[in-house]
Backbone as JSON, one array per atom type, in Angstrom:
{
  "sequence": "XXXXXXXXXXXXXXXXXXXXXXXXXXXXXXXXXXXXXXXXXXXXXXXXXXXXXXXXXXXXXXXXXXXXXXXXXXXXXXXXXXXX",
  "N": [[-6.77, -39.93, 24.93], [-4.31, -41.69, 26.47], [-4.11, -42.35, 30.03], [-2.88, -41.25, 32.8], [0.32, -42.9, 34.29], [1.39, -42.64, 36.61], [2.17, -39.81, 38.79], [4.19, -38.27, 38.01], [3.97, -38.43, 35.06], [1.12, -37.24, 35.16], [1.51, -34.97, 35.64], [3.13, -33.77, 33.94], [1.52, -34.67, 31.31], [-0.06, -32.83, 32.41], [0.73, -29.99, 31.94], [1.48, -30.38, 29.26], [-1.1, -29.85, 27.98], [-1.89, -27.46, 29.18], [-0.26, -25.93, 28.12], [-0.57, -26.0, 25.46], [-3.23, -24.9, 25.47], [-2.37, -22.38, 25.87], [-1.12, -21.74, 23.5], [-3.01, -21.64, 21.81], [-4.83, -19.96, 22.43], [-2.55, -17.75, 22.15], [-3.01, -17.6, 19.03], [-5.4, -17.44, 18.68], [-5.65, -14.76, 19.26], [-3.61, -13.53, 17.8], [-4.75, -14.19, 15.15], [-7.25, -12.38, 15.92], [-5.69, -10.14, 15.57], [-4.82, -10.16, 12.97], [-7.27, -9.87, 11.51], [-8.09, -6.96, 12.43], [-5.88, -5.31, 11.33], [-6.31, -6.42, 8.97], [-8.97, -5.38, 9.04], [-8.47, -2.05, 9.37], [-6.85, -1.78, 7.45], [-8.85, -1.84, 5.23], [-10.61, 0.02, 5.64], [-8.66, 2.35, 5.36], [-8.28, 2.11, 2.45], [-10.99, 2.38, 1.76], [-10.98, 5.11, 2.26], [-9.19, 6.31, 0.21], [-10.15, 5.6, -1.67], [-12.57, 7.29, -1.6], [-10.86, 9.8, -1.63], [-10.5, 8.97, -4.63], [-13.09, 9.52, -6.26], [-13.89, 12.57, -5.6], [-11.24, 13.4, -6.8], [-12.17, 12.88, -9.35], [-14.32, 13.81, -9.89], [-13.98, 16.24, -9.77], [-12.07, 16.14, -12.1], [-14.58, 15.43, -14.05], [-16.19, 17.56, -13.57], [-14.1, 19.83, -14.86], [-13.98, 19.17, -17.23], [-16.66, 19.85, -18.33], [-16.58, 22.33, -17.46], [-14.62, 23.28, -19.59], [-16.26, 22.18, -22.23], [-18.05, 23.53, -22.13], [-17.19, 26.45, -22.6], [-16.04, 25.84, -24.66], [-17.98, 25.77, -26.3], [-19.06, 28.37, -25.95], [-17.39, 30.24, -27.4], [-18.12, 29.38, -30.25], [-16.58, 27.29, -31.08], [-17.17, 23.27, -31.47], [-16.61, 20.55, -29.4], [-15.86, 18.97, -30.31], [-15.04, 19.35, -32.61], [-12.64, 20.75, -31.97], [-11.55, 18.2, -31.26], [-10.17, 17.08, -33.18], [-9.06, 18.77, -34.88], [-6.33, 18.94, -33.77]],
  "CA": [[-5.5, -39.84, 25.65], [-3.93, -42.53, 27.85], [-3.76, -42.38, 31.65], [-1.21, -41.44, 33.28], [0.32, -44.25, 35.48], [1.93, -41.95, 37.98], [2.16, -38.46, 39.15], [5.09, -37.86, 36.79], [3.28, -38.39, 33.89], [0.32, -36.67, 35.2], [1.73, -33.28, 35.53], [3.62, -33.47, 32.21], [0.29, -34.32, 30.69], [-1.34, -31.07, 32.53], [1.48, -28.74, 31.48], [1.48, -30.01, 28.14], [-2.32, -29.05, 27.9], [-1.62, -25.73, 29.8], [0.23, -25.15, 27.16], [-1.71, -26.52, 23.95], [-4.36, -24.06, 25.37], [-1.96, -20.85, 25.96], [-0.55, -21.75, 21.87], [-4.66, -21.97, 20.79], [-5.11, -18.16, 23.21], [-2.1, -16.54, 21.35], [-2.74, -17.89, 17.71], [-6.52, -16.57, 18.63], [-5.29, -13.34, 19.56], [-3.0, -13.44, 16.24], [-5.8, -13.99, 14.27], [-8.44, -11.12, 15.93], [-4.63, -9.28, 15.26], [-5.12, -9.86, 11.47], [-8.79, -8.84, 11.37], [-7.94, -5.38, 13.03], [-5.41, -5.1, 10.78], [-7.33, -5.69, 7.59], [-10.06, -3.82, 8.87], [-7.66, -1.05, 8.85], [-6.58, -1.36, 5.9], [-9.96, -1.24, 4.24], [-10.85, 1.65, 6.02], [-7.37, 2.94, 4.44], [-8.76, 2.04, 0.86], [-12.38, 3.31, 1.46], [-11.1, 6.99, 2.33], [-8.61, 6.18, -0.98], [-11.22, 5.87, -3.14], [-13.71, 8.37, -1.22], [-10.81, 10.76, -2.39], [-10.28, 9.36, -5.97], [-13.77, 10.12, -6.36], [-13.32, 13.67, -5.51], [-10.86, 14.16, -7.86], [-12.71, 12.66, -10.5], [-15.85, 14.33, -10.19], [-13.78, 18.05, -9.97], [-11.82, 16.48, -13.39], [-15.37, 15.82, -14.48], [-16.21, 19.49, -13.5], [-13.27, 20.69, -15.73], [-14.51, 18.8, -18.49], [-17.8, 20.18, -18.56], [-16.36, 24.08, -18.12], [-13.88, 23.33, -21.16], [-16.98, 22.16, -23.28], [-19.2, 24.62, -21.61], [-16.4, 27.31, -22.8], [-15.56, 25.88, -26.26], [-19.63, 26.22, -26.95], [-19.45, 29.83, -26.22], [-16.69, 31.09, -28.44], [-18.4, 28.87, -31.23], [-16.28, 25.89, -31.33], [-17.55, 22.34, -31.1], [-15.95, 19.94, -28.61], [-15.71, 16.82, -31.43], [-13.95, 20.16, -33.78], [-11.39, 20.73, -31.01], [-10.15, 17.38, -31.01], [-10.21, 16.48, -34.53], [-8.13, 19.59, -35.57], [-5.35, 18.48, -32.94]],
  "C": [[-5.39, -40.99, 26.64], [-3.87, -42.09, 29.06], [-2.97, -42.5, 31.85], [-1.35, -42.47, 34.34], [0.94, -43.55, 36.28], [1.57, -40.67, 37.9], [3.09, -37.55, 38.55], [4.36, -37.49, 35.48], [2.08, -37.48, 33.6], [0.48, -35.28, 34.91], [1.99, -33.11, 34.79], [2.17, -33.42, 31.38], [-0.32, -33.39, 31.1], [-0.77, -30.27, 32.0], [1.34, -28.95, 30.34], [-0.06, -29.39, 27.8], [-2.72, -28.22, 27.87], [-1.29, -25.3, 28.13], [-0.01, -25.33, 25.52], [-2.54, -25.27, 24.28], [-3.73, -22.86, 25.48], [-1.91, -20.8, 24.35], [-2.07, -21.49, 21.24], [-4.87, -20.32, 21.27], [-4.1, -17.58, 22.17], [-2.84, -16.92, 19.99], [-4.38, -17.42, 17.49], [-6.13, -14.96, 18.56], [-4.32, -12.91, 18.35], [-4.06, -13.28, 15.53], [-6.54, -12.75, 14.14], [-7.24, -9.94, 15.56], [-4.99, -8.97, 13.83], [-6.13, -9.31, 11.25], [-8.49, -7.47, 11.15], [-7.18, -5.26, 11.81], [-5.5, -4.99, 9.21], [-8.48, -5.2, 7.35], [-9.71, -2.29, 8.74], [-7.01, -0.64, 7.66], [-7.78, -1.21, 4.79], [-10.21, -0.59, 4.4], [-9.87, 2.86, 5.19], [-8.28, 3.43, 3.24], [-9.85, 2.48, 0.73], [-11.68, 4.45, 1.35], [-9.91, 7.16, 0.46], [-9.65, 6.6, -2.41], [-12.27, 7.0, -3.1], [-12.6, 9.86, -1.63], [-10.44, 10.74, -3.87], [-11.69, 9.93, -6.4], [-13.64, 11.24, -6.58], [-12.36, 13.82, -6.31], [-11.49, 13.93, -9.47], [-13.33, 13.11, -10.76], [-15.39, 16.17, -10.29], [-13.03, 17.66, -11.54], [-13.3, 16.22, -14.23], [-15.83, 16.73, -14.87], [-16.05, 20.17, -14.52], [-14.02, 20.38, -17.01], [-15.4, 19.52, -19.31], [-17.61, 21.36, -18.91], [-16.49, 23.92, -19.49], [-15.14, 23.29, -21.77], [-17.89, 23.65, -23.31], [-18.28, 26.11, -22.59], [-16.09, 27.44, -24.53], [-16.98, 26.22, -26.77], [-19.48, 27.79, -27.08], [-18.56, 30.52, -26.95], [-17.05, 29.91, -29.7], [-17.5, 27.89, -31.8], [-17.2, 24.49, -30.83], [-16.88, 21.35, -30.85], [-15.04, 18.89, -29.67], [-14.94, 18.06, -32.59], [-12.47, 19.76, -33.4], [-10.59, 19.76, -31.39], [-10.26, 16.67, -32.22], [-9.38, 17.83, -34.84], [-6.98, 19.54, -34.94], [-4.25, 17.68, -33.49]]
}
């Protein structure tokens, strides 16, 4: 940076500085904004998936009855869905 040649110049060059460093503070504080904000949203998408799980593992479940069910009245699962 040049030197200022007066006291005019000087202060303009401090304010603009001031204010280079407030624009660098918000656009920080934007940023740690985004973070939060897609740390929140993964948190979102974990509990998303922590309940597709859960339903997958109770349609698992079902699955298992049904077969469990077609065994005991003497059908076989691979009959079922071949006579369909």
């Amino acid at each position: 940076l040049p030197s200022p040649d007066n006291l005019t110049e000087a202060h303009l060059l401090l304010e603009t500085t001031i204010s280079n460093c407030k624009v660098q503070l918000i656009q920080k504080s934007l940023a740690d904004q985004l973070v939060h904000c897609d740390t929140l949203q993964l948190q979102y998408s974990c509990l998303q998936v922590e309940k597709a799980m859960t339903s997958l593992t109770a349609a698992e479940l079902h699955v298992g009855w049904v077969h469990t069910l077609l065994r005991r009245n003497g059908y076989s699962p691979d009959q079922v869905g071949t006579a369909m």
